[in-house]
C-alpha positions in Angstrom: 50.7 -39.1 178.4 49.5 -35.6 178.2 50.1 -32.9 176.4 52.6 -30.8 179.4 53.8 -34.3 180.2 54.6 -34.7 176.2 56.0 -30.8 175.9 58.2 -31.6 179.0 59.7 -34.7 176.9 60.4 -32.8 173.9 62.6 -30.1 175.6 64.3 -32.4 177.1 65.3 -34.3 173.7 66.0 -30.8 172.1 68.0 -29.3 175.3 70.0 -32.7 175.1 70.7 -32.4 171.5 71.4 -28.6 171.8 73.8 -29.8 174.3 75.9 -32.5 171.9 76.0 -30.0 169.5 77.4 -27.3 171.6 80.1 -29.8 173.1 80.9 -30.9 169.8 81.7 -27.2 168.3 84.5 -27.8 170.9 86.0 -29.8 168.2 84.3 -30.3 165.0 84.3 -27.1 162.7 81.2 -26.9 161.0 79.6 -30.1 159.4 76.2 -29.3 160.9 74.1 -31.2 158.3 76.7 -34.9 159.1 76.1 -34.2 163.0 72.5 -34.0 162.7 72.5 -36.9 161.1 74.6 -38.8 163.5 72.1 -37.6 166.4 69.1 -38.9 164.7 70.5 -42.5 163.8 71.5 -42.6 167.6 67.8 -41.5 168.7 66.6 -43.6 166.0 68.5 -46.4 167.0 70.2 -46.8 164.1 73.7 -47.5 162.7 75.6 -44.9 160.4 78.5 -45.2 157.7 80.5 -42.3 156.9 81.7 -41.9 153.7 84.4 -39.0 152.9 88.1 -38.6 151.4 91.0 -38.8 154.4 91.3 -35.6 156.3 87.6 -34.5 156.6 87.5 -36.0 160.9 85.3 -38.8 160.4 86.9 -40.4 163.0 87.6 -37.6 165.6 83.9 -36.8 164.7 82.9 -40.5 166.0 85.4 -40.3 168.5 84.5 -37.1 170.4 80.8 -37.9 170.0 82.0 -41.4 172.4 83.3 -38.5 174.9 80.3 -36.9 175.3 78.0 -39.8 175.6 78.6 -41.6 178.9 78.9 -44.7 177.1 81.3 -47.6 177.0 83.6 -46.5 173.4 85.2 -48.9 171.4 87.5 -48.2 168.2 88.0 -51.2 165.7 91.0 -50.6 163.5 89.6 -52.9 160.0 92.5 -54.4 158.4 92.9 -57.6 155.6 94.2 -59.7 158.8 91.3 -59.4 161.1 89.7 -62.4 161.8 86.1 -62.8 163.4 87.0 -63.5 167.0 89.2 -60.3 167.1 86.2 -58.4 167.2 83.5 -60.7 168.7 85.5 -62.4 171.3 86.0 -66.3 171.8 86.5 -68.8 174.5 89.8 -69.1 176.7 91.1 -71.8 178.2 91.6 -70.4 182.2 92.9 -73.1 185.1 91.3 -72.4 188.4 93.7 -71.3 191.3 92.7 -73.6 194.1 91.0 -76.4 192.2 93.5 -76.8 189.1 90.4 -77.2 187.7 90.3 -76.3 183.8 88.0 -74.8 181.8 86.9 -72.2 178.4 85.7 -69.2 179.8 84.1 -66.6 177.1 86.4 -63.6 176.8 84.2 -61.0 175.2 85.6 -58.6 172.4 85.5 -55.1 171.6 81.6 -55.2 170.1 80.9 -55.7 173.7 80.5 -51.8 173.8 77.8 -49.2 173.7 79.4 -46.9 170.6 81.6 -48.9 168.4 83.8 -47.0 165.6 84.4 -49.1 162.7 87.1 -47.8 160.9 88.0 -48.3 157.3 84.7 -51.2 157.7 85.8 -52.0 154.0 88.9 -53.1 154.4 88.5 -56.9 156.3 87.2 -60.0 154.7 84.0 -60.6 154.5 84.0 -63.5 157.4 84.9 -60.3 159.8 82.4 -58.2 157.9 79.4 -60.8 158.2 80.5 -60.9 162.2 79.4 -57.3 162.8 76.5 -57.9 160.5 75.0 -60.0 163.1 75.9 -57.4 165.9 74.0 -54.6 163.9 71.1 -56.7 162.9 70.7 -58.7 166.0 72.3 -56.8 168.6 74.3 -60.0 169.8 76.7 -62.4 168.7 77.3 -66.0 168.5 80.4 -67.5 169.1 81.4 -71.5 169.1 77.5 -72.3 168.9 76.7 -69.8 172.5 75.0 -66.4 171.8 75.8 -63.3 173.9 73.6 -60.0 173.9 75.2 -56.6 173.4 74.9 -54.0 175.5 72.4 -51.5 175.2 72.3 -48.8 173.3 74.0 -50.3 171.2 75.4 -47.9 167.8 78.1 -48.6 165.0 79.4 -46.1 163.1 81.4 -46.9 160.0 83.9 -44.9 158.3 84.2 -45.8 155.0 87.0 -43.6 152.1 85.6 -43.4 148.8 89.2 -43.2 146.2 91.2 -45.9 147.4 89.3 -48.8 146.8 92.6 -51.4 146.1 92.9 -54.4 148.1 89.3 -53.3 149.8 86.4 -55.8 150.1 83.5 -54.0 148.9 80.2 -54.2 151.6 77.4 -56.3 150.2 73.9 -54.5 149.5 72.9 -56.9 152.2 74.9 -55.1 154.5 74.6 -51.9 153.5 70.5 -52.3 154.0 71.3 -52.5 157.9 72.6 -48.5 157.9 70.2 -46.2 158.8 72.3 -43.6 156.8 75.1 -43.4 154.5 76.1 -40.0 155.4 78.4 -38.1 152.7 81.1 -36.2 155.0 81.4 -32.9 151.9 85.0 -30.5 151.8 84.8 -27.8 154.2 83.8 -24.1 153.3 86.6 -21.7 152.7 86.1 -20.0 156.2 85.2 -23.2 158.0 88.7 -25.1 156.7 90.3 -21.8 157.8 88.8 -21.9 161.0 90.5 -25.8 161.1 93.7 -24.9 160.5 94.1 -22.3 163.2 92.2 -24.7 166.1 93.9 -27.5 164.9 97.5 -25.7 165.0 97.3 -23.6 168.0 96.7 -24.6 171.7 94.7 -27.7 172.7 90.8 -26.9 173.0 88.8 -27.8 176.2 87.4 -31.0 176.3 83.7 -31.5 175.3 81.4 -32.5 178.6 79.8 -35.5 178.8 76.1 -35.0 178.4 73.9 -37.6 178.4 73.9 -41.5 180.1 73.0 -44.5 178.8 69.4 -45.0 180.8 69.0 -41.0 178.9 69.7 -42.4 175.4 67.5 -45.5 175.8 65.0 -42.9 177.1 65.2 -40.5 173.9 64.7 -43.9 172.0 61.6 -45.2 173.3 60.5 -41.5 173.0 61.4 -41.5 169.3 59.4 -44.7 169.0 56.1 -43.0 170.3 55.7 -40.2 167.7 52.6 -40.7 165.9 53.2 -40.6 161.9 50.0 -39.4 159.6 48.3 -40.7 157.1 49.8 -38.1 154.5 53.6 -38.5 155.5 53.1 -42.4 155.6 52.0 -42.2 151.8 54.5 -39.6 150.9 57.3 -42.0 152.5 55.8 -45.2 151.0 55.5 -43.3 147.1 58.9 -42.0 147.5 60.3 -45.5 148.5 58.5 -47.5 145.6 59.3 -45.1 143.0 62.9 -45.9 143.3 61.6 -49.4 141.8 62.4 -49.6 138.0 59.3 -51.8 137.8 57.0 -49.0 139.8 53.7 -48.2 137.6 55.1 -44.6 139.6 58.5 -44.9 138.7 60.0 -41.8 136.7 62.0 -41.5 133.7 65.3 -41.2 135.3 64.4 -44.4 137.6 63.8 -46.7 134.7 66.4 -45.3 132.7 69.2 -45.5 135.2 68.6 -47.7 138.0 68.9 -51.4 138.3 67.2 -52.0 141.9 65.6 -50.2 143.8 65.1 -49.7 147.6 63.7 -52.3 149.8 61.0 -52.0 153.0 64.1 -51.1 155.1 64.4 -48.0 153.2 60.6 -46.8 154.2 61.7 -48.3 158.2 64.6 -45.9 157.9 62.4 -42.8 156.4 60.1 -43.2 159.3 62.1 -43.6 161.8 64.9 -40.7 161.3 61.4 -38.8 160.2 60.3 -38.9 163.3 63.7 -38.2 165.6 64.4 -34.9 163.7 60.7 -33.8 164.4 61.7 -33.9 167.9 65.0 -32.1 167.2 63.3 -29.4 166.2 60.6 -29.3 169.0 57.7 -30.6 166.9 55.3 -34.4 167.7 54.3 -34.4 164.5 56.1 -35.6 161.2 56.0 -33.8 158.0 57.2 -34.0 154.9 60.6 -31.5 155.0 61.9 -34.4 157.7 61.4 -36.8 154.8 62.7 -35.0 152.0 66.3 -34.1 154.4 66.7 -37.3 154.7 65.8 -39.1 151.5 69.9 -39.1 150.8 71.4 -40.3 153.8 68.5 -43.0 153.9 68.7 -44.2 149.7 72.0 -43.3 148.2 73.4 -46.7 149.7 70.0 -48.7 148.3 69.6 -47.6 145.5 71.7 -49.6 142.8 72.2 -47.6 139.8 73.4 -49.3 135.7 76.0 -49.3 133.7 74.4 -46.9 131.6 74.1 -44.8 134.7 77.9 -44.8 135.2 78.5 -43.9 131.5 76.6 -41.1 131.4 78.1 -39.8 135.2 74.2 -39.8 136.7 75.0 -39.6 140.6 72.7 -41.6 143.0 72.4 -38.1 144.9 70.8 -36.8 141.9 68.6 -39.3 141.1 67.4 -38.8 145.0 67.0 -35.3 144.6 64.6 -35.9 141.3 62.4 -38.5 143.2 62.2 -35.7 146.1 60.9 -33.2 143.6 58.6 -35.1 141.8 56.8 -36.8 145.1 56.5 -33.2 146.7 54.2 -32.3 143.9 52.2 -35.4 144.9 
């Protein structure tokens, strides 16, 4: 493609995005770093869990995002009771009018959707958990031996609450490794939670617009996809990623003296990619290292495993990111 044919695309992604943004201001008060985020795991074709206290709109953020994408929206309530086929769907025994005739028939379940909230994710069994694993690795399920595709595009976002961890069933690192981001929903500013509690207490707000189809999503995607990545970002991502490795000949102090794994190839996968959608946010082809270093959090604090000796001394996983970022900056 040329390069008007190329400039034509990139406004487009960047009007679009300008447009989400907008529409969600409608509702959302501030949180401008957690929506950006949110945009570039759905360009990037990734999924996203939210992690935050109650009370900080995870899930009216999720939710009014579903109202202005033209996509088919599905809300999964996770509770200790919910069993596999609750979510995936299962085979129904349905008698034929004229024929008497009897047969299963699949009845699919709510993951048959486009944009799939996942609420409280922590809170089923892992049988239910490792039935939307499948979904976000493999984009279908499999049910009594048959596999069904899921619609495309096809995003889940999990909402995840960090203090009440009784009765919950923690995600395994195997699961965790499928989320672009973990995305850390922070307290509001002073002026930004007043600002909530006089549009939250007054008269309804308008509705956000819908913005952008599926066919425009998938579009965005493929676009994201085509971004060329050079050699010096590459190595940048790739030195940042193995230096989270206690056993790195690059590792730094604080790696070795406070982590127990470190981050696999997915993590690298996930640099790139959400690299090269934010480029395109901000009206650039080209990847550079400021994409990388904004989103070295969101893409390590859930793959990173830190000690014991870590936890004693109260060293944060976002600190330990924010080291690595420093030190692979100056090369």
């Amino acid at each position: 493609m040329n390069a008007a044919g190329t400039g034509r695309l990139i406004d487009g992604f960047t009007r679009a995005a300008d447009g989400i943004r907008r529409e969600l201001s409608k509702v959302i008060v501030g949180q401008d770093d957690v929506v950006e985020q949110l945009l570039i795991a759905l360009f990037a074709r990734g999924h996203c869990l939210l992690v935050g206290v109650p009370g900080l709109a995870k899930t009216l953020l999720v939710s009014s995002l579903a109202s202005i994408l033209d996509l088919k929206f599905q809300r999964l309530q996770f509770t200790p009771d919910l069993m596999p086929s609750d979510i995936t769907g299962t085979d129904i025994l349905q008698e034929d009018a004229s024929t008497r005739e009897r047969r299963f028939v699949f009845a699919p379940g709510p993951l048959f959707a486009n944009l799939i909230l996942a609420d409280e994710v922590n809170r089923t069994p892992p049988r239910t958990q490792s039935a939307l694993l499948q979904a976000m690795q493999e984009r279908q399920v499999t049910v009594l031996g048959r596999t069904y595709p899921l619609p495309e595009p096809f995003l889940v976002l999990a909402t995840q609450n960090p203090i009440e961890q009784e009765g919950t069933y923690p995600l395994p690192e195997a699961q965790l490794d499928r989320f672009l981001f973990q995305v850390a929903i922070p307290y509001p500013s002073e002026d930004e939670e007043r600002r909530v509690l006089l549009q939250t207490t007054g008269a309804p707000s308008a509705a956000p617009a819908k913005i952008l189809s599926a066919t425009d999503i998938l579009a965005f995607q493929n676009l994201v996809r085509e971004v060329p990545v050079a050699d010096t970002p590459l190595r940048q991502a790739l030195a940042l990623v193995r230096r989270t490795r206690p056993g790195d000949p690059g590792a730094p102090d604080i790696v070795k003296n406070f982590v127990s794994w470190g981050a696999g190839p997915r993590a690298g996968q996930a640099l790139i990619l959400g690299a090269k959608a934010r480029c395109l946010l901000r009206g650039r082809a080209t990847v550079s290292w400021d994409d990388l270093a904004a989103l070295a959090a969101p893409v390590l604090r859930h793959r990173v495993l830190l000690s014991f000796r870590a936890e004693a001394e109260g060293v944060r996983v976002d600190e330990v990111v924010r080291r690595l970022v420093s030190e692979t900056s100056r090369g």
